[in-house]
PDB file of N, CA, C and O in Angstrom:
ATOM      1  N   UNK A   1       0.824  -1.159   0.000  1.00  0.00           N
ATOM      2  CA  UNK A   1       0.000   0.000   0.000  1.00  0.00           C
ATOM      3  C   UNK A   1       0.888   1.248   0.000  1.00  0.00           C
ATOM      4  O   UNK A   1       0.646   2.298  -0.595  1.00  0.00           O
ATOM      5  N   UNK A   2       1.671   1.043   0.560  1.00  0.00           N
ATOM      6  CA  UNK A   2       2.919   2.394   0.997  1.00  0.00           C
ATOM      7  C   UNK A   2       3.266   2.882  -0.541  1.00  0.00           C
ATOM      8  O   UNK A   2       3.059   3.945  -1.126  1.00  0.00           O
ATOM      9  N   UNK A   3       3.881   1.649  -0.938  1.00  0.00           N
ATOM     10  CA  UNK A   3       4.658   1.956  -2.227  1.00  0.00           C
ATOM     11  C   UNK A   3       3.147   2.425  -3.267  1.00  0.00           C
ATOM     12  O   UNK A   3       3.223   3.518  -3.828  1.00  0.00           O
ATOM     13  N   UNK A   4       2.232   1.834  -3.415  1.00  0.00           N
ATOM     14  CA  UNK A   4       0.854   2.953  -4.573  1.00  0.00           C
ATOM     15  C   UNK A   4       0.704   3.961  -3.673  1.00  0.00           C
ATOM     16  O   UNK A   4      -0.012   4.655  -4.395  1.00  0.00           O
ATOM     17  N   UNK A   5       0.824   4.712  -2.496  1.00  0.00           N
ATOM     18  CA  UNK A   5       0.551   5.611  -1.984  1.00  0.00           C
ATOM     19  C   UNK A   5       1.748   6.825  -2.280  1.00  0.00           C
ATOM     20  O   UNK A   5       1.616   8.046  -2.198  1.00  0.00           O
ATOM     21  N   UNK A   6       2.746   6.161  -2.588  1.00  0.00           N
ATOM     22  CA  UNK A   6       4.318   6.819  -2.661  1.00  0.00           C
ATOM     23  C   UNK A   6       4.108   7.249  -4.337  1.00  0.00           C
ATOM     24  O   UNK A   6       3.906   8.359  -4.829  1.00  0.00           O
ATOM     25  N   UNK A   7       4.196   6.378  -4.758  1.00  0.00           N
ATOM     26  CA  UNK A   7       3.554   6.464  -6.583  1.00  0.00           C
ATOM     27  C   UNK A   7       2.527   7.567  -6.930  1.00  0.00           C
ATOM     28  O   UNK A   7       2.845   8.423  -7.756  1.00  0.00           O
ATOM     29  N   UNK A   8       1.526   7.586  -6.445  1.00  0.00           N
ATOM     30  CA  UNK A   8       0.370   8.636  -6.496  1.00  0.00           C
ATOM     31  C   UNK A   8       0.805   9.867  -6.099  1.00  0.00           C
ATOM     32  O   UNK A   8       0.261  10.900  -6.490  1.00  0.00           O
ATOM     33  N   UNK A   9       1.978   9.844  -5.163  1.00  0.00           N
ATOM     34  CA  UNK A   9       1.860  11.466  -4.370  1.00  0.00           C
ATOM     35  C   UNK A   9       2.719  12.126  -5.385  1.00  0.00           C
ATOM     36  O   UNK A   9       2.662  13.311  -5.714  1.00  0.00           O
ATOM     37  N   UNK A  10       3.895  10.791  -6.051  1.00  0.00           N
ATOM     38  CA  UNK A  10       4.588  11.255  -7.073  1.00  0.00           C
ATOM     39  C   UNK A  10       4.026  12.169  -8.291  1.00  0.00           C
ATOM     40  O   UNK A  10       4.373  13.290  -8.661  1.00  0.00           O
ATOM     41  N   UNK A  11       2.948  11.206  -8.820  1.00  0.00           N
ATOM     42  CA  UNK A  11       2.532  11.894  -9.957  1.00  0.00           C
ATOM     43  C   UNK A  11       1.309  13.347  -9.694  1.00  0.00           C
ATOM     44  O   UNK A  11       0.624  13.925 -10.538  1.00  0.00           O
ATOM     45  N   UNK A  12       1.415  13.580  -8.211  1.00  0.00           N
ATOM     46  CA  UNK A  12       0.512  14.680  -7.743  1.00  0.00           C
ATOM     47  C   UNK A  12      -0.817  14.365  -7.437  1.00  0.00           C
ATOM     48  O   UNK A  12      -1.770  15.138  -7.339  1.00  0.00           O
ATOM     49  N   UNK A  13      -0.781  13.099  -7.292  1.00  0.00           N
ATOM     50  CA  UNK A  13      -2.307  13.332  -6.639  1.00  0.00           C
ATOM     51  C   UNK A  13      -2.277  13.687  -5.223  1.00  0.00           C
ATOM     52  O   UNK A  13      -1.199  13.886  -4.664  1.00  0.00           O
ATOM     53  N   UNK A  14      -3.409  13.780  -4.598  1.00  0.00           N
ATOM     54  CA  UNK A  14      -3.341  15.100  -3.141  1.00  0.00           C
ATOM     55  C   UNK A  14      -4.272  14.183  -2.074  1.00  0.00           C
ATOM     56  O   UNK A  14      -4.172  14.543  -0.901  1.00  0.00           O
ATOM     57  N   UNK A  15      -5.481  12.636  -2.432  1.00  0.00           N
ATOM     58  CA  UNK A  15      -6.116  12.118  -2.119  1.00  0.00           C
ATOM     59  C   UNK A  15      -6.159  11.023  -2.631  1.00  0.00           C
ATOM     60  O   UNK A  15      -6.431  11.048  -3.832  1.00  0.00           O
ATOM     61  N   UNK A  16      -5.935   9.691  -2.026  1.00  0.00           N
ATOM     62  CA  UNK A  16      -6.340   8.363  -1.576  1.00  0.00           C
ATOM     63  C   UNK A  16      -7.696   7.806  -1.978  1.00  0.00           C
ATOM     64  O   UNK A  16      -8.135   8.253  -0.919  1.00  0.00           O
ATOM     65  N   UNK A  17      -8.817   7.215  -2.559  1.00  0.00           N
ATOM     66  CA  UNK A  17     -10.091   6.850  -2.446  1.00  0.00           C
ATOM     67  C   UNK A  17     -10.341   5.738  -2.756  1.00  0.00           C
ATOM     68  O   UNK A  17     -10.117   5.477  -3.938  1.00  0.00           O
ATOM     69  N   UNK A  18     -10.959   4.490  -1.783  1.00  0.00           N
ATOM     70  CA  UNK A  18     -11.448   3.685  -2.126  1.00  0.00           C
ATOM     71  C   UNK A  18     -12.372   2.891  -1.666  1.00  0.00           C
ATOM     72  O   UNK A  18     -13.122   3.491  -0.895  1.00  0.00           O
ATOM     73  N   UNK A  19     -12.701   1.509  -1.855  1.00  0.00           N
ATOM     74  CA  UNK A  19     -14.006   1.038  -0.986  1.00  0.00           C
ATOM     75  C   UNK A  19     -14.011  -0.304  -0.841  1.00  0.00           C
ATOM     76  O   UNK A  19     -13.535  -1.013  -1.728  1.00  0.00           O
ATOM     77  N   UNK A  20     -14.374  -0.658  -0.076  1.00  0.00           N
ATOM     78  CA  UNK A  20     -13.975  -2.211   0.414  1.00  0.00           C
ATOM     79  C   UNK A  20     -15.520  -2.428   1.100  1.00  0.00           C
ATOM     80  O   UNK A  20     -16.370  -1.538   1.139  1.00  0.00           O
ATOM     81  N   UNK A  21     -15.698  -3.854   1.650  1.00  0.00           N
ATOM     82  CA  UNK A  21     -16.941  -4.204   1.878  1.00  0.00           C
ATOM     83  C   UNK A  21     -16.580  -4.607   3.373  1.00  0.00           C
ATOM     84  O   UNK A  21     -15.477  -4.957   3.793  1.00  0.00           O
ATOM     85  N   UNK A  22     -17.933  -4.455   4.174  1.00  0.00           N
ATOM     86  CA  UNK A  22     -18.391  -4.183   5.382  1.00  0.00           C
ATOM     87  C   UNK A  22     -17.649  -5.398   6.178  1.00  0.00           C
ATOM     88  O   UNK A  22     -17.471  -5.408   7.396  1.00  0.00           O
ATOM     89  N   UNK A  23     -17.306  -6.279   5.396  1.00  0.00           N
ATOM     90  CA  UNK A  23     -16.987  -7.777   6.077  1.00  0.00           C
ATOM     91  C   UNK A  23     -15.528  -7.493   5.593  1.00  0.00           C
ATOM     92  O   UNK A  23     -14.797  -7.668   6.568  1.00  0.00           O
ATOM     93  N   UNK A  24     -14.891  -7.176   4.642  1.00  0.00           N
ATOM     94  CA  UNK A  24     -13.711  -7.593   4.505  1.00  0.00           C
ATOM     95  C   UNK A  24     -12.781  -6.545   5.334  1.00  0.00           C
ATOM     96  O   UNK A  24     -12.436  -6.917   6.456  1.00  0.00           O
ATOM     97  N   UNK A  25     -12.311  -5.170   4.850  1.00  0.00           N
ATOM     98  CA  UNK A  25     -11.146  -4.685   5.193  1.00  0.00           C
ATOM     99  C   UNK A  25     -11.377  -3.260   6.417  1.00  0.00           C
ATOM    100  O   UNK A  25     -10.611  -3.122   7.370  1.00  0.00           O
ATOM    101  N   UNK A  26     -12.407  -2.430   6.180  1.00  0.00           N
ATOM    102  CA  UNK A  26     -12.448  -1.418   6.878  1.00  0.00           C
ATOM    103  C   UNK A  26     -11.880  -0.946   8.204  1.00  0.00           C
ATOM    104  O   UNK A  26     -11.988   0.200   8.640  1.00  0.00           O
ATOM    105  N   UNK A  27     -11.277  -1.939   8.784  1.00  0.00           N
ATOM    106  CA  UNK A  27     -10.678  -1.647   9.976  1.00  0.00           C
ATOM    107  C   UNK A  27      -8.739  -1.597   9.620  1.00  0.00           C
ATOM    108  O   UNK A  27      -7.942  -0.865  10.205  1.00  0.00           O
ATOM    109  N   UNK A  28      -8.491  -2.359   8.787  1.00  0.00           N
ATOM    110  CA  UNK A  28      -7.493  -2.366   8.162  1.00  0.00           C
ATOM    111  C   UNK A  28      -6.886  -1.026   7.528  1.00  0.00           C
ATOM    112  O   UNK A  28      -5.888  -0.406   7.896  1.00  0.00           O
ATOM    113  N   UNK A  29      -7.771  -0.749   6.467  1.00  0.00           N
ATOM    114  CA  UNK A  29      -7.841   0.939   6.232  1.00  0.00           C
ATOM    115  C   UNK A  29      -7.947   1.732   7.338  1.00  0.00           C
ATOM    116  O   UNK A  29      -7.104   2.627   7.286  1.00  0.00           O
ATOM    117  N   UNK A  30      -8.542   1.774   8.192  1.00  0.00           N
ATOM    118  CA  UNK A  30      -8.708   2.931   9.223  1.00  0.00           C
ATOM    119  C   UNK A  30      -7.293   2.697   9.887  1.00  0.00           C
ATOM    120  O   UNK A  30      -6.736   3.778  10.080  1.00  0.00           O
ATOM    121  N   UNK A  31      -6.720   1.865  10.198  1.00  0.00           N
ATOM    122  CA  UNK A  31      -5.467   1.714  10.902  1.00  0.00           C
ATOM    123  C   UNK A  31      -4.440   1.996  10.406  1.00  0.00           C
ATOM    124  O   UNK A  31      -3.382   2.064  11.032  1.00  0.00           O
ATOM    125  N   UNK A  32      -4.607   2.264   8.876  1.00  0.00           N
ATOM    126  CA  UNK A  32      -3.303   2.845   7.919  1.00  0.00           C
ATOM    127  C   UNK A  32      -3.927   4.244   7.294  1.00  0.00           C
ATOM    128  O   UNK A  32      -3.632   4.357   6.105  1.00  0.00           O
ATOM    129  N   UNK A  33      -4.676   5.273   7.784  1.00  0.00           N
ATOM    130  CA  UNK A  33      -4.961   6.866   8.005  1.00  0.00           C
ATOM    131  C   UNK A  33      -6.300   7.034   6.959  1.00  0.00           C
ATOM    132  O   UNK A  33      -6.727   8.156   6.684  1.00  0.00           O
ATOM    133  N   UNK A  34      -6.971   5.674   6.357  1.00  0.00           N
ATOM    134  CA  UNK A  34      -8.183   6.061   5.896  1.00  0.00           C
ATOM    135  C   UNK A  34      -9.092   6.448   6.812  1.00  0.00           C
ATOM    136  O   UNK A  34      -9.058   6.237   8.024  1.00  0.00           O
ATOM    137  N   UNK A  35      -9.954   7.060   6.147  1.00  0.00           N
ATOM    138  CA  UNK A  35     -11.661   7.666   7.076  1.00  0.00           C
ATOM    139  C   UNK A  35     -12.442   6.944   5.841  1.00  0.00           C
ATOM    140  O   UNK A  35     -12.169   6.760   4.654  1.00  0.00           O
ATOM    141  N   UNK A  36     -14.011   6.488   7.044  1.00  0.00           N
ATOM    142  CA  UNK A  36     -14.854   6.567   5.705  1.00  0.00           C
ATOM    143  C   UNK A  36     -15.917   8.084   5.546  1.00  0.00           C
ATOM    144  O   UNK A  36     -16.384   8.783   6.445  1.00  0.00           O
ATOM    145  N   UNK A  37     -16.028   8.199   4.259  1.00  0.00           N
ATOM    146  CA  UNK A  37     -16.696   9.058   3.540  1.00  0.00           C
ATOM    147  C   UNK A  37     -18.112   8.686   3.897  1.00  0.00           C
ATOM    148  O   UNK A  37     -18.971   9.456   4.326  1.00  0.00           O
ATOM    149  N   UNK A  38     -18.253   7.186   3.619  1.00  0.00           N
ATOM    150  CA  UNK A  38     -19.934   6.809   3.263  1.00  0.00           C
ATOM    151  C   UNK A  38     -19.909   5.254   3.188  1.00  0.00           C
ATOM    152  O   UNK A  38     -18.983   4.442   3.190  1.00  0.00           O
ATOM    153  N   UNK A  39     -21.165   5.143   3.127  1.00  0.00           N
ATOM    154  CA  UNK A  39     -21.429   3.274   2.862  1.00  0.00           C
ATOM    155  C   UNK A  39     -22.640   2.932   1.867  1.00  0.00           C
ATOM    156  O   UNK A  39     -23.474   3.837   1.879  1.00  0.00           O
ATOM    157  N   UNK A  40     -22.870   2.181   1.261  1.00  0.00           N
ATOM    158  CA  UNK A  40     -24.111   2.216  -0.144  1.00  0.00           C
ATOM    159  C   UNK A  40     -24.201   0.430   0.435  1.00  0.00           C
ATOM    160  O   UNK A  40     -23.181  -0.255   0.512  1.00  0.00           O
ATOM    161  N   UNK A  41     -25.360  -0.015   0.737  1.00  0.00           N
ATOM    162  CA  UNK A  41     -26.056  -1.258   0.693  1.00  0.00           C
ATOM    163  C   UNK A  41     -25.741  -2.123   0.074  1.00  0.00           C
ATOM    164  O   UNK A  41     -25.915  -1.355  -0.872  1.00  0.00           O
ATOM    165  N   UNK A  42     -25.293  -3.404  -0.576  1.00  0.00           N
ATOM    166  CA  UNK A  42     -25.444  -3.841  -1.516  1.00  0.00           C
ATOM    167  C   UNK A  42     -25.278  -5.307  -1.050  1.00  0.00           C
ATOM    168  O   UNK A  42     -25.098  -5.620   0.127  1.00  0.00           O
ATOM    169  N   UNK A  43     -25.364  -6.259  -2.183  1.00  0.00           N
ATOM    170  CA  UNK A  43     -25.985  -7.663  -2.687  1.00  0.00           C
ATOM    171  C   UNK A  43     -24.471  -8.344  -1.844  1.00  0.00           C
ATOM    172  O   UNK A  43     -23.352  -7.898  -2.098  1.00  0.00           O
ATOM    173  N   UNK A  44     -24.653  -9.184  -1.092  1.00  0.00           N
ATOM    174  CA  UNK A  44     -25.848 -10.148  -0.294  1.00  0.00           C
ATOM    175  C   UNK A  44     -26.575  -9.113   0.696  1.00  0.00           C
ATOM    176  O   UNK A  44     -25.992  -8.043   0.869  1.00  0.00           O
ATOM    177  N   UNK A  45     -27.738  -9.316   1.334  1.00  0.00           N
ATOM    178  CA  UNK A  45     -28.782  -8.548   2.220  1.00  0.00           C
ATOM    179  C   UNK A  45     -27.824  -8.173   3.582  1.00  0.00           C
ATOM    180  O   UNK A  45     -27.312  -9.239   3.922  1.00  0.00           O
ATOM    181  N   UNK A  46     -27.474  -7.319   4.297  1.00  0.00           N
ATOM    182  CA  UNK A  46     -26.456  -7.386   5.398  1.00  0.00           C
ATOM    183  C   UNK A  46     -25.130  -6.975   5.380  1.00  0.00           C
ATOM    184  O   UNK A  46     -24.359  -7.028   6.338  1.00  0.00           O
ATOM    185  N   UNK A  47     -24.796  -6.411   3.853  1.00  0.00           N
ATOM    186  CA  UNK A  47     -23.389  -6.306   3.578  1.00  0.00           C
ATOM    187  C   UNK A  47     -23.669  -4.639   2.623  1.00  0.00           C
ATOM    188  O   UNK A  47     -24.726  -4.394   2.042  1.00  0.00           O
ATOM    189  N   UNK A  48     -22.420  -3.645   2.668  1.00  0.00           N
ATOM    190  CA  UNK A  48     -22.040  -2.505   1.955  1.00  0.00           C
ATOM    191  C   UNK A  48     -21.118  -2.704   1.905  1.00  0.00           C
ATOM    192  O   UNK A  48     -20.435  -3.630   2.342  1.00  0.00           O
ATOM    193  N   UNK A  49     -20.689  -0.881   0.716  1.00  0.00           N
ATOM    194  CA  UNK A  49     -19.989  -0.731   0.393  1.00  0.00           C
ATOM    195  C   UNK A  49     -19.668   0.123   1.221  1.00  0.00           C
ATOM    196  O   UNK A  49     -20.549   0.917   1.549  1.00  0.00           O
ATOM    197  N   UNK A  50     -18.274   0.256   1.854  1.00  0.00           N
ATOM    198  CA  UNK A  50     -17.676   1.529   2.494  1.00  0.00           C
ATOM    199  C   UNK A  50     -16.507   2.429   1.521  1.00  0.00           C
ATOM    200  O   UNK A  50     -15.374   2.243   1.077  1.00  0.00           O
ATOM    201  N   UNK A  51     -17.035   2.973   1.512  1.00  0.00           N
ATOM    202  CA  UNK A  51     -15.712   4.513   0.727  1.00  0.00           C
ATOM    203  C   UNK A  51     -15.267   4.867   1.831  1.00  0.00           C
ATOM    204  O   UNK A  51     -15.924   4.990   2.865  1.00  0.00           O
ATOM    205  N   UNK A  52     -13.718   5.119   1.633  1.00  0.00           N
ATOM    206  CA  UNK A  52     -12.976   5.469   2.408  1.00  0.00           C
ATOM    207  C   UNK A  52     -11.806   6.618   1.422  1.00  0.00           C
ATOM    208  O   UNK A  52     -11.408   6.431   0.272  1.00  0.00           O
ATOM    209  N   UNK A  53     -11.583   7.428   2.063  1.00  0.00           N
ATOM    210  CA  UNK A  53     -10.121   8.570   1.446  1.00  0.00           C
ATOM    211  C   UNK A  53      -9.374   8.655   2.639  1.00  0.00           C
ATOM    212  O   UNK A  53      -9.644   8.397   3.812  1.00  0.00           O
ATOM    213  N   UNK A  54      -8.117   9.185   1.914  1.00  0.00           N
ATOM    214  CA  UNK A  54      -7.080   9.310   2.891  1.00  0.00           C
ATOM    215  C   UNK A  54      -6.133  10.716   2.219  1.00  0.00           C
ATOM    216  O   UNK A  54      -5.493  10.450   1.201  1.00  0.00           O
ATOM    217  N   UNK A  55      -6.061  11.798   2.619  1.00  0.00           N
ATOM    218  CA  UNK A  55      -5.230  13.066   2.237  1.00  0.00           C
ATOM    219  C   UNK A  55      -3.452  12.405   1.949  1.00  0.00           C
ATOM    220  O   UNK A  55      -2.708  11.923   2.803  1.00  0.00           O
ATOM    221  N   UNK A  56      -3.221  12.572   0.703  1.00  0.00           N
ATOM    222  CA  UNK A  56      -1.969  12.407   0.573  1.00  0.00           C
ATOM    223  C   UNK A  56      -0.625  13.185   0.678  1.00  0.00           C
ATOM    224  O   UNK A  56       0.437  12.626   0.407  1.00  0.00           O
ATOM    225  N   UNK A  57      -0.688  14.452   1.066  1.00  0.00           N
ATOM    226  CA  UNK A  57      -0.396  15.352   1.364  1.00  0.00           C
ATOM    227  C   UNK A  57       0.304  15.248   2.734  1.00  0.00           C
ATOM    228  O   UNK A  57       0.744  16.260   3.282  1.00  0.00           O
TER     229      UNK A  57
END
């Protein structure tokens, strides 16, 4: 993750964004400086999507 985060800041991007599901990673991200933005419902019944960004800056 370090090294696409190192890559991106290179070519100027300023923000991080992505989204992972309610069961798999979100705590993972939050422990390496993501926030979530938001969460959207989706297929199986019980499970979203979480967006998460992180300021690259």
């Amino acid at each position: 993750m370090q090294l696409a985060e190192d890559e991106a800041r290179r070519r100027g991007c300023v923000n991080a964004v992505l989204y992972t599901i309610n069961f798999q990673a979100p705590g993972f991200y939050e422990r390496h400086g993501y926030r979530i933005l938001g969460s959207v419902p989706c297929l199986p019944p019980g499970t979203s999507r979480i967006f998460m960004t992180k300021p690259l800056r």
